[in-house]
GULO-819895 format. One line per 4 residues: number of its first residue (from 1); for each residue y, x, z of N, C-alpha, C. Coordinates in steps of 0.2 Angstrom, whole numbers, plus 5000, padded with zeros to 4 digits. Layout:
REM GULO-819895
NUM> Y,X,Z,Y,X,Z,Y,X,Z  ...
//
This chain:
REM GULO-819895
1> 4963,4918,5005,4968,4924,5006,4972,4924,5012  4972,4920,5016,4976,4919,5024,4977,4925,5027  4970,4927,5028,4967,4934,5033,4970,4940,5027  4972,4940,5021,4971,4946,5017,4979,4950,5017
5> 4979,4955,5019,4987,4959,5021,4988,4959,5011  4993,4960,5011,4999,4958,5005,5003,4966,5005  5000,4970,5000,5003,4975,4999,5008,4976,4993  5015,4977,4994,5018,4975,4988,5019,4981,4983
9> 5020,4983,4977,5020,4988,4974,5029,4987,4967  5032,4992,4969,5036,4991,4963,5042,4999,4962  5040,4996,4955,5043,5001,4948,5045,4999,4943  5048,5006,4938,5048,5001,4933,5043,5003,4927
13> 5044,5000,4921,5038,5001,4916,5034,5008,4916  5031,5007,4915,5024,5015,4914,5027,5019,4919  5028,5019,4924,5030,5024,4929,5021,5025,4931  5016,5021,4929,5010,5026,4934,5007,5019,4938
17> 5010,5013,4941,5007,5008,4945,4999,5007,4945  4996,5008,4939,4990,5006,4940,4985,5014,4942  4989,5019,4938,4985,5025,4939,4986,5025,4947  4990,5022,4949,4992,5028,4956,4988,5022,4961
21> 4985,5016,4959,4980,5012,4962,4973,5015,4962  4972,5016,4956,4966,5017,4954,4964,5024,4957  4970,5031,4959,4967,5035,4962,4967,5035,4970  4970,5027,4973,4967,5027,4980,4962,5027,4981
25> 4961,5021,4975,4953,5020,4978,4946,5026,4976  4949,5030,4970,4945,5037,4971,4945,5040,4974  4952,5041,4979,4951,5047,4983,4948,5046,4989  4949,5038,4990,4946,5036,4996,4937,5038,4999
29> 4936,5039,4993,4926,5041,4994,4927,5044,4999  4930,5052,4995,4929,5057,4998,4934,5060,5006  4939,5055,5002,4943,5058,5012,4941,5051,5016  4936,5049,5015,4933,5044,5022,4925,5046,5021
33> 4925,5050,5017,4915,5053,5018,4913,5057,5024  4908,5053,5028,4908,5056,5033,4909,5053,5040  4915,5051,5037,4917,5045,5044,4913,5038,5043  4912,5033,5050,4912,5026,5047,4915,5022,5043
37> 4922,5023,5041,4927,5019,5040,4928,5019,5031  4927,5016,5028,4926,5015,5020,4930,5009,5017  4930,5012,5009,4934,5006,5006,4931,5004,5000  4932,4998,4996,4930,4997,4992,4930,4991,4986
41> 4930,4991,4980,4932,4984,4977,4930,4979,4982  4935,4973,4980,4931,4968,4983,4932,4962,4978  4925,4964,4974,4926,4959,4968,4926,4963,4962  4922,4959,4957,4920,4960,4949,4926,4963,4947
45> 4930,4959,4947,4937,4959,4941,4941,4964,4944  4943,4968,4949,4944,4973,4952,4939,4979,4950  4935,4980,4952,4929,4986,4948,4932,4989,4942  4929,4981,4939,4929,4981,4931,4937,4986,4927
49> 4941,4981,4933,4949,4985,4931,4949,4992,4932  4949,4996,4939,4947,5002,4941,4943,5005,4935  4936,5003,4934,4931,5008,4929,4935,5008,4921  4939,5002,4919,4943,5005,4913,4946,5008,4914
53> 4951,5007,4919,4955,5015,4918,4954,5020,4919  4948,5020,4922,4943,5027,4924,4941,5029,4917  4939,5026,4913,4935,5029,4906,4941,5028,4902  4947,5028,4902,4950,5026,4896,4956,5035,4901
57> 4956,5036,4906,4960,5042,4908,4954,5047,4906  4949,5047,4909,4943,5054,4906,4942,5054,4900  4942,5049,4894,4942,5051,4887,4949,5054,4884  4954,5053,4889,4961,5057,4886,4961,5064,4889
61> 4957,5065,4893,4956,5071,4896,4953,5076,4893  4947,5072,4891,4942,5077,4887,4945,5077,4880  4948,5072,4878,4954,5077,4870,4956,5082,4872  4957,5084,4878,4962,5090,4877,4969,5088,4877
65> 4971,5083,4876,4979,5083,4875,4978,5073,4881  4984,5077,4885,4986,5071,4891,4991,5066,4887  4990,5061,4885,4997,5056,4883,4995,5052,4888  5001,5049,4895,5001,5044,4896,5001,5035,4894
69> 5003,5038,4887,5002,5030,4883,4994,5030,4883  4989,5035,4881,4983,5032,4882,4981,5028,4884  4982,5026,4891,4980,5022,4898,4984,5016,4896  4980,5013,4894,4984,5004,4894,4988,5003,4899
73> 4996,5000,4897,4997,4996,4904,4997,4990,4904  4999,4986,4909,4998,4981,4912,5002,4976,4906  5000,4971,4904,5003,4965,4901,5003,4959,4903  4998,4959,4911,5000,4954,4914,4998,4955,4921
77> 5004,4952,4927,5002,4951,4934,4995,4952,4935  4992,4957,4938,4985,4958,4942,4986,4960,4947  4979,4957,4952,4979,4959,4959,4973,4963,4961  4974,4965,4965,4969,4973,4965,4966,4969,4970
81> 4959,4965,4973,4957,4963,4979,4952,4968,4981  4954,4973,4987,4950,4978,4991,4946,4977,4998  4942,4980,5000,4941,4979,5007,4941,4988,5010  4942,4986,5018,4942,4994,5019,4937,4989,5027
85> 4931,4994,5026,4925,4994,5033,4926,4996,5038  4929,4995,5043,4929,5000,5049,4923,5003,5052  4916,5001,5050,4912,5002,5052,4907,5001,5059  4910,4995,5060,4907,4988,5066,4903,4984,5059
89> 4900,4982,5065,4894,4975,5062,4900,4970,5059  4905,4969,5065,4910,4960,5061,4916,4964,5061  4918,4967,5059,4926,4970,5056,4927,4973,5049  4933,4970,5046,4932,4971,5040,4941,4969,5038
93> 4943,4973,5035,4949,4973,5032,4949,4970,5026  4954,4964,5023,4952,4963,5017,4961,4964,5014  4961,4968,5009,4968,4968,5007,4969,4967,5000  4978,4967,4996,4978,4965,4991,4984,4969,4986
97> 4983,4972,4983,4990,4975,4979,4991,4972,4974  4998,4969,4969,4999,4966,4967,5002,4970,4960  4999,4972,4955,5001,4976,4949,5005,4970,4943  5009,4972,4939,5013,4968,4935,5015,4972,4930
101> 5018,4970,4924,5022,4975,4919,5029,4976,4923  5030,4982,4923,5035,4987,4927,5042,4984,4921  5041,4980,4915,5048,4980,4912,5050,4974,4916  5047,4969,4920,5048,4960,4922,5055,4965,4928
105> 5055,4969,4928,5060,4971,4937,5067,4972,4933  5066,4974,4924,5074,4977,4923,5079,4969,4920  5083,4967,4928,5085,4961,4925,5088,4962,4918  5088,4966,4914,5093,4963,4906,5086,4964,4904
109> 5081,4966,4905,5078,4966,4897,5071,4961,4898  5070,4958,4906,5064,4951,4906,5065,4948,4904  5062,4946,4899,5059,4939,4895,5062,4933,4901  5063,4928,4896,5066,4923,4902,5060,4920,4903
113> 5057,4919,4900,5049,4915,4897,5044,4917,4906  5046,4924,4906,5044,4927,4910,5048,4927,4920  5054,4923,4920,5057,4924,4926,5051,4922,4932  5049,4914,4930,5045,4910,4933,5038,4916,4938
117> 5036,4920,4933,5034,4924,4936,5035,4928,4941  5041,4931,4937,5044,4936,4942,5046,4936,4948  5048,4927,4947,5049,4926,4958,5043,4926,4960  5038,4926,4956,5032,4923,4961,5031,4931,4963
121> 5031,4937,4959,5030,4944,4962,5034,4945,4968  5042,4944,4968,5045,4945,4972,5045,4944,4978  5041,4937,4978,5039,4934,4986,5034,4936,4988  5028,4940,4983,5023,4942,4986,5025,4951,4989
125> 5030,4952,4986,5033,4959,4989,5036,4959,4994  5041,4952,4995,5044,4950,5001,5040,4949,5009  5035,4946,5005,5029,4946,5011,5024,4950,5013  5026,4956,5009,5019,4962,5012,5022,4965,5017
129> 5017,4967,5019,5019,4970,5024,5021,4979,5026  5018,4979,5018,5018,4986,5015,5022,4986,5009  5026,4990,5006,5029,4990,5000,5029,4999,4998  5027,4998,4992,5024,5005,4989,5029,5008,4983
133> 5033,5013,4982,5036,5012,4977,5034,5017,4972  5032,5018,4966,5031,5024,4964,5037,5026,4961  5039,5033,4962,5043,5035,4958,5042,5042,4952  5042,5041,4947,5044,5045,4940,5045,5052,4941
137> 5044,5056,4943,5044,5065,4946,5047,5066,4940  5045,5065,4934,5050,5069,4928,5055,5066,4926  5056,5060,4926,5063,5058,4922,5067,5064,4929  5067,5062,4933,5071,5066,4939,5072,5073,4937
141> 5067,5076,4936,5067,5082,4935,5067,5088,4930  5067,5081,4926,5069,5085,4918,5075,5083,4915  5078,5080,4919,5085,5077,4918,5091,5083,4916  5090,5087,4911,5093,5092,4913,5102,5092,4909
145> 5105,5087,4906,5111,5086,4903,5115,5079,4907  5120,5081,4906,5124,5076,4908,5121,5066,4905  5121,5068,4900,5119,5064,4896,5112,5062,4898  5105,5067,4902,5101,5064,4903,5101,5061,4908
149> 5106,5062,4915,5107,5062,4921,5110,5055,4920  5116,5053,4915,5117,5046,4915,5112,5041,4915  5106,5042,4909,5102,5038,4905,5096,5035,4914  5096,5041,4918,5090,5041,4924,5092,5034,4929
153> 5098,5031,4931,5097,5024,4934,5094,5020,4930  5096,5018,4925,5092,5014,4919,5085,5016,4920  5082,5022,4918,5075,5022,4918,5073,5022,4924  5073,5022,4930,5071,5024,4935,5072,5015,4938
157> 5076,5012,4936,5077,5004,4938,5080,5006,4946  5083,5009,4947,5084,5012,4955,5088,5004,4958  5092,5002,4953,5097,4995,4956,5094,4989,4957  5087,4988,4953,5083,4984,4955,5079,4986,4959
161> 5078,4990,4958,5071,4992,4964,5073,4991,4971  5082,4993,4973,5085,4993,4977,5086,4987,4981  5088,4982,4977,5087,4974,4975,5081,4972,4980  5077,4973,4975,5069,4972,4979,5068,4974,4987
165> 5067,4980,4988,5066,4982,4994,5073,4980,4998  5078,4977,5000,5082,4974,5002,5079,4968,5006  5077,4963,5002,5074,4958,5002,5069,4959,5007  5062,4965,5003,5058,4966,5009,5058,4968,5017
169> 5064,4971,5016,5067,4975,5024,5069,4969,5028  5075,4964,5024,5077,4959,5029,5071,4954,5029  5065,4951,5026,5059,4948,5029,5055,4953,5035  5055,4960,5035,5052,4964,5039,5058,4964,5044
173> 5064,4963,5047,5066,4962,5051,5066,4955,5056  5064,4952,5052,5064,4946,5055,5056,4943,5058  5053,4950,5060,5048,4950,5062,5045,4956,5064  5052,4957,5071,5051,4964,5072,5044,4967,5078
177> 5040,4963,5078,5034,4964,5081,5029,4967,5076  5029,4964,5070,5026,4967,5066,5028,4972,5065  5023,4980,5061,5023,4984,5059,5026,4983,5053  5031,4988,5049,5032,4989,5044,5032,4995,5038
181> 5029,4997,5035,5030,5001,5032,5033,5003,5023  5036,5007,5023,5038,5007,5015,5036,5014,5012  5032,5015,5007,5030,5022,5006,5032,5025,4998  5037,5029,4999,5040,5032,4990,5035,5038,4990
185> 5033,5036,4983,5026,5041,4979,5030,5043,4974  5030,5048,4972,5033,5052,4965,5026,5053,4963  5025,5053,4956,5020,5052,4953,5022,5056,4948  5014,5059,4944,5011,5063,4939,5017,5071,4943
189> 5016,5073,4950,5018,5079,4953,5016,5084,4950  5011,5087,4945,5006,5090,4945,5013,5098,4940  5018,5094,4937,5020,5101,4937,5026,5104,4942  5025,5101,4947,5032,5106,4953,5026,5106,4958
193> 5021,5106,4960,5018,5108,4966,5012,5114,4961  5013,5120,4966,5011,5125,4966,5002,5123,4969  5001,5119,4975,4992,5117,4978,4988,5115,4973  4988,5114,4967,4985,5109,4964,4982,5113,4958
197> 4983,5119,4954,4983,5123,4948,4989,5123,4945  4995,5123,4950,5001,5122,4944,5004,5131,4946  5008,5135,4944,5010,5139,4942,5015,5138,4947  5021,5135,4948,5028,5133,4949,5027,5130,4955
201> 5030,5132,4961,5034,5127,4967,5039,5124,4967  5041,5117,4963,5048,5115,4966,5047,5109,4969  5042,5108,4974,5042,5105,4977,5050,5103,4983  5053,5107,4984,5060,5105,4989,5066,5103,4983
205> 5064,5105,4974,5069,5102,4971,5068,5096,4970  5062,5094,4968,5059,5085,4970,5059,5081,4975  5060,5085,4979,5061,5079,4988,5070,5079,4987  5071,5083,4985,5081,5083,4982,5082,5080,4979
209> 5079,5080,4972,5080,5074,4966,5079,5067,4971  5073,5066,4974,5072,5061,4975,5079,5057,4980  5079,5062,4984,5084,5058,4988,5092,5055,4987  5094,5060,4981,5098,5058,4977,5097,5052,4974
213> 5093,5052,4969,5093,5044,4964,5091,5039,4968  5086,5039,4975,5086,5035,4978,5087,5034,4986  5093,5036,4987,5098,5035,4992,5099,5030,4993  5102,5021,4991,5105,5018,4991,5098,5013,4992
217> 5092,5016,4990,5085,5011,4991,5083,5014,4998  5084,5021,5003,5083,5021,5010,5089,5018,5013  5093,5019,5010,5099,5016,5014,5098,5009,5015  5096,5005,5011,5097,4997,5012,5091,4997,5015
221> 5084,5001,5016,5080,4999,5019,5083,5003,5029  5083,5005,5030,5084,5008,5036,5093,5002,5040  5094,5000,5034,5102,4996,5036,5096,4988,5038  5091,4987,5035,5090,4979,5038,5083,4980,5041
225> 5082,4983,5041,5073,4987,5044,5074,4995,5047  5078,4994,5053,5076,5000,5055,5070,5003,5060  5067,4998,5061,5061,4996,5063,5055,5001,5059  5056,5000,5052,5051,5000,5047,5050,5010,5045
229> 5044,5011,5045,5043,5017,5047,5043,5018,5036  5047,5025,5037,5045,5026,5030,5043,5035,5030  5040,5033,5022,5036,5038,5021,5038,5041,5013  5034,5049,5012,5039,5050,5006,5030,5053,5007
233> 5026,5052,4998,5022,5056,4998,5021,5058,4992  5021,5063,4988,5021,5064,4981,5014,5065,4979  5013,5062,4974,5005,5060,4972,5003,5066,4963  4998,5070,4964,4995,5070,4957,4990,5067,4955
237> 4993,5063,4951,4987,5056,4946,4984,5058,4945  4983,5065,4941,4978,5068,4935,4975,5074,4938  4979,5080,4939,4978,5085,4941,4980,5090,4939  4974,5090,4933,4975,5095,4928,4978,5096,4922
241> 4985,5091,4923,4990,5091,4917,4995,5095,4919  5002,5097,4915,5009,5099,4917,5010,5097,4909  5018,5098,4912,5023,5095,4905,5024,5104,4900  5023,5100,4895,5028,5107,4891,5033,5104,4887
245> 5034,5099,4888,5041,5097,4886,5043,5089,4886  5049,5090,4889,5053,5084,4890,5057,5079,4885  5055,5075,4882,5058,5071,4875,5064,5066,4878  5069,5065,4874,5075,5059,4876,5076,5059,4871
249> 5077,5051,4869,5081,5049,4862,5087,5050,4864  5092,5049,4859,5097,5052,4856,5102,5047,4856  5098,5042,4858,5104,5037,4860,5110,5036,4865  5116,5036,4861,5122,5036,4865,5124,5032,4871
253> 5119,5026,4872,5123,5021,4877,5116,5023,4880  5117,5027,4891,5112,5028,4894,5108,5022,4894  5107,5015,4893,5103,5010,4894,5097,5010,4888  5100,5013,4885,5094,5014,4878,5092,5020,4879
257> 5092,5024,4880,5088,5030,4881,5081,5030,4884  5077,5033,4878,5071,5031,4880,5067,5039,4884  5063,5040,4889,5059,5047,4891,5052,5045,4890  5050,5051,4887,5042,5055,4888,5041,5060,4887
261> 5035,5063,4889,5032,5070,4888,5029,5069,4887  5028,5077,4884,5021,5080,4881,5017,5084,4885  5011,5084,4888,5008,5088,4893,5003,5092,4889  5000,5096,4893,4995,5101,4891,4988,5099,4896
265> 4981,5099,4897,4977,5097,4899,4973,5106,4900  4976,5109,4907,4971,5114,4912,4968,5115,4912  4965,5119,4909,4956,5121,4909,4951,5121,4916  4948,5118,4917,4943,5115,4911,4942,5109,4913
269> 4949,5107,4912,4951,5098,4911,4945,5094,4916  4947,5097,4922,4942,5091,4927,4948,5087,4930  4948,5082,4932,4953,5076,4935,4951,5078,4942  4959,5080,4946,4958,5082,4954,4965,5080,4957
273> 4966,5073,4957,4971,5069,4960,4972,5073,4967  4977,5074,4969,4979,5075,4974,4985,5074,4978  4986,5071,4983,4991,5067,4988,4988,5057,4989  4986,5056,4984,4982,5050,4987,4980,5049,4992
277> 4978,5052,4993,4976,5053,5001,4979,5052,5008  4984,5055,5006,4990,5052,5010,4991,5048,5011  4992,5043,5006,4995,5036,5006,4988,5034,5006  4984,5033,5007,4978,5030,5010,4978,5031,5017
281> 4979,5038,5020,4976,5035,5026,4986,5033,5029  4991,5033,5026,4997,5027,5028,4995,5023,5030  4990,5019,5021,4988,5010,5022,4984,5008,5028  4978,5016,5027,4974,5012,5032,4976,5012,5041
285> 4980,5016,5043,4984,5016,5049,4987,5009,5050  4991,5009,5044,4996,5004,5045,4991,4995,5044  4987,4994,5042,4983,4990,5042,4979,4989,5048  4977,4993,5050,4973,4993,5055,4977,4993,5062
289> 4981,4995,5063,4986,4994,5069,4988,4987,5068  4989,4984,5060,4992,4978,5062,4987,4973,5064  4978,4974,5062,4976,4971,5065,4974,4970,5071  4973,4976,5075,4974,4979,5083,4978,4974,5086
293> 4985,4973,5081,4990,4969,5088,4987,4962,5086  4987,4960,5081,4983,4954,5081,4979,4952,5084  4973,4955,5084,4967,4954,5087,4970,4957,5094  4972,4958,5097,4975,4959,5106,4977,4954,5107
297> 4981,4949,5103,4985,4944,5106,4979,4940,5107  4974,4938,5102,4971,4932,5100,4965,4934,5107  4963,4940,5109,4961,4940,5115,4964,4940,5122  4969,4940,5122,4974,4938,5127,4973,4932,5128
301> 4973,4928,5122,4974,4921,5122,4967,4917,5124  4962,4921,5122,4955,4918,5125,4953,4919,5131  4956,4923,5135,4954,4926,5140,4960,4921,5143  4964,4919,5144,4967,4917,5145,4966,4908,5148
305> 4963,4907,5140,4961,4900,5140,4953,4899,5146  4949,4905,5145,4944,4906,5148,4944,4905,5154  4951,4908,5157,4952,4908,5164,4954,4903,5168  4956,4897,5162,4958,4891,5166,4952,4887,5165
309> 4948,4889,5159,4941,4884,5161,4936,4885,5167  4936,4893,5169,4933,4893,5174,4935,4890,5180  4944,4890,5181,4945,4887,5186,4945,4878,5187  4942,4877,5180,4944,4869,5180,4937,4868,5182
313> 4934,4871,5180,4927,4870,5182,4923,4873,5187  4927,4874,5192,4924,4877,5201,4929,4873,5207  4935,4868,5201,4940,4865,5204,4936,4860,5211  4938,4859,5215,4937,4855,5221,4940,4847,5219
317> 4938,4842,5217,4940,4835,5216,4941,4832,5222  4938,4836,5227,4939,4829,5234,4928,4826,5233  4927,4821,5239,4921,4820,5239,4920,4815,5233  4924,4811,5233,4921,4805,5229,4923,4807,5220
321> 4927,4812,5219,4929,4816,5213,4922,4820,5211  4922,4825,5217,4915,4828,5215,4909,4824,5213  4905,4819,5215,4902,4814,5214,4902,4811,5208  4908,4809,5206,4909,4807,5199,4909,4812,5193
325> 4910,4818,5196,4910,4823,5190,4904,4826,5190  4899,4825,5193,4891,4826,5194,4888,4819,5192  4888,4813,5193,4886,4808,5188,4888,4808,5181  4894,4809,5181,4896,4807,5173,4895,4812,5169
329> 4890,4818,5173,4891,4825,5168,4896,4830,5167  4902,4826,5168,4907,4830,5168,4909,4837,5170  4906,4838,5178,4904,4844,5177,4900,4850,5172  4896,4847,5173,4891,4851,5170,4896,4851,5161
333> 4898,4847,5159,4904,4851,5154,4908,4856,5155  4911,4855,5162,4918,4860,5161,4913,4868,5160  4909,4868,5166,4904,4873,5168,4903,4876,5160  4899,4872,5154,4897,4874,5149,4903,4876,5142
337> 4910,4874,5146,4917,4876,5140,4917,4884,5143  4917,4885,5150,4919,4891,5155,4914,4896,5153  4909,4895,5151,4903,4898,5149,4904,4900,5142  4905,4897,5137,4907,4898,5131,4912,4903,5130
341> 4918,4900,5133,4925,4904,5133,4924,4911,5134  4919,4910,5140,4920,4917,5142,4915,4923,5138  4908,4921,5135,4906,4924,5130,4911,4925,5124  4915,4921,5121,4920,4921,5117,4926,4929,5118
345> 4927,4927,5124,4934,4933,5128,4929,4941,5128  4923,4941,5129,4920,4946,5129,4917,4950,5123  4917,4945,5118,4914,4945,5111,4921,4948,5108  4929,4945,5109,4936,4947,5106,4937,4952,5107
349> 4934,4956,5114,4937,4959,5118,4931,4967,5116  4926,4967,5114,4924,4969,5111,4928,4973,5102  4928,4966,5100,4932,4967,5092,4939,4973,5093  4942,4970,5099,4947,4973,5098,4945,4984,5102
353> 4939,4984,5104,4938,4991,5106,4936,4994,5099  4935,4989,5095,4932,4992,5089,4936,4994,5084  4941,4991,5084,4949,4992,5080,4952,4998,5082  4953,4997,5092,4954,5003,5093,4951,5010,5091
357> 4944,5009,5089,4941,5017,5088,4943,5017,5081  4944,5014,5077,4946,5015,5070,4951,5018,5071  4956,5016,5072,4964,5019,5074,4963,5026,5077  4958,5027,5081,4959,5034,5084,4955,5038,5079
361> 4951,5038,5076,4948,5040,5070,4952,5041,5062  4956,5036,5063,4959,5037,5057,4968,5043,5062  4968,5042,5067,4975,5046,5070,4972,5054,5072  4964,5054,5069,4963,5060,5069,4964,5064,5061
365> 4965,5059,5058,4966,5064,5051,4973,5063,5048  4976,5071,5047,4983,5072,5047,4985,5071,5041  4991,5069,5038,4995,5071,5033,4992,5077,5031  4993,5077,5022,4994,5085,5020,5002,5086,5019
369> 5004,5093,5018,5010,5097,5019,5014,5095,5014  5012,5091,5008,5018,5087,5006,5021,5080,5007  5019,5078,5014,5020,5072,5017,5027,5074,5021  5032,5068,5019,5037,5070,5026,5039,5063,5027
373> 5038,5061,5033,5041,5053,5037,5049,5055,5038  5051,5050,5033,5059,5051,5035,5062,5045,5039
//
């Protein structure tokens, strides 16, 4: 797992983490169909996971009636291992999202049983180079009572989340050569975007919501990463659903207050995820530039080395020097490192022309119009 980039993802319980995986990798067929650049499980257990919650979303579909309890969540830490193809003979991107049970983040209610764990997520989110946030589109925007409006830090886990990406900002600062990226994804969009089958535009009242509740989480990243490039892309998981109604228990103290909805299923209930795509081609930009600069140094570095073997090996030793490095072979070695090296430098040198066409082929395909880089 050396070579594999470390995508961090965090939220908090049923917020959507593994839907909003699972429609990357759907949406990726189709907005990389065409090009060479592709993506794809990498590995059984990965599939396997992806194809359950494919048939376990589509059999909720075709009921007729959308419950996000349908969709199992996660009961324990899984990692999503993918590959994306640039579409060269020897290049090949291997990456990793890290999925967990979204309640391990609200410090008062983690199993202690559970902590052990939970650092171990935290370092893995510290160390990505990407951090993904999904954020809840309806707690936000059906929060319509004071009362709901208190209960939304609690559900939203904004303090922890806030916590978290902190961490990840001052580790991305501390390696300001690397790219950094953070990208908030508002999840299950499908009823404030009017593109998709929905009725209503309140898209500009969602981009408001969000910047409100999570204000204190751009703040802290842009205070210790301002380096790090951030993104807002609101995601629809399903497509064909909208809410018809907003439920909140009745409990007095906001920390108990529980949300859900009831949605309706669009005729003729086909699944049309859309904004995925966007945060795809984020990851894949943002991966592929970071291997670009890697792979540039490492051929810097060859060529480099290349060049002192050529000249250690056309070096003039003097007569009785020259003599001795032709008896003892030793030329004939420097001769066959220099020769090495330098198929080496031209073979990196290569990789790296081929990174670069990925980059300009993926910097040909735009954000959609719900994207905004803040």
């Amino acid at each position: 797992m050396d070579n594999t980039f470390k995508i961090g993802i965090v939220g908090p319980t049923r917020v959507g983490k593994t839907s909003l995986i699972a429609s990357i990798l759907n949406d990726a067929k189709s907005l990389l169909a065409g090009s060479p650049v592709s993506m794809s499980a990498n590995g059984t257990k990965t599939e396997r996971r992806v194809a359950q919650h494919h048939k376990e979303l589509s059999g909720s579909i075709r009921a007729g009636e959308f419950h996000p309890g349908a969709v199992s969540g996660t009961e324990e830490s899984f990692k999503y291992e993918l590959s994306l193809d640039l579409g060269n003979s020897s290049q090949g991107i291997k990456f990793a999202l890290l999925d967990y049970p979204g309640g391990w983040i609200d410090s008062s209610r983690r199993p202690e049983e559970r902590q052990t764990e939970w650092e171990a997520c935290k370092n893995w989110m510290k160390d990505s180079s990407v951090l993904i946030v999904p954020v809840e589109s309806a707690v936000m925007m059906e929060a319509s009572s004071s009362h709901h409006r208190r209960a939304v830090p609690f559900i939203l886990n904004t303090y922890d989340i806030e916590q978290v990406a902190r961490a990840w900002a001052k580790d991305r600062s501390a390696k300001p050569n690397e790219p950094a990226l953070i990208i908030f994804c508002p999840v299950k969009c499908e009823s404030y975007f009017a593109d998709n089958g929905g009725l209503n535009d309140s898209s500009l009242p969602l981009f408001h919501a969000f910047e409100d509740h999570y204000r204190d989480v751009l703040k802290a990243v842009k205070e210790e990463a301002p380096q790090a490039k951030v993104v807002y892309a609101p995601v629809d998981t399903v497509g064909c659903v909208e809410i018809v109604k907003a439920n909140w228990s009745a409990s007095q103290n906001p920390e108990d207050v529980v949300f859900s909805a009831d949605y309706r299923v669009r005729r003729p209930g086909q699944q049309a995820v859309k904004g995925a795509g966007d945060l795809l081609i984020a990851l894949c930009r943002h991966m592929v530039q970071a291997m670009g600069l890697k792979e540039a140094e490492n051929a810097k570095s060859i060529q480099q080395s290349a060049q002192q073997a050529k000249y250690h090996a056309e070096k003039d030793e003097g007569f009785f020097g020259n003599i001795w490095l032709w008896a003892s072979r030793e030329k004939l070695r420097r001769e066959e490192r220099a020769i090495m090296l330098s198929v080496k430098a031209k073979d990196q040198r290569i990789i790296v022309e081929g990174i670069d066409e990925a980059i300009n082929r993926l910097a040909g395909i735009s954000f959609g119009p719900r994207v905004r880089e803040l």
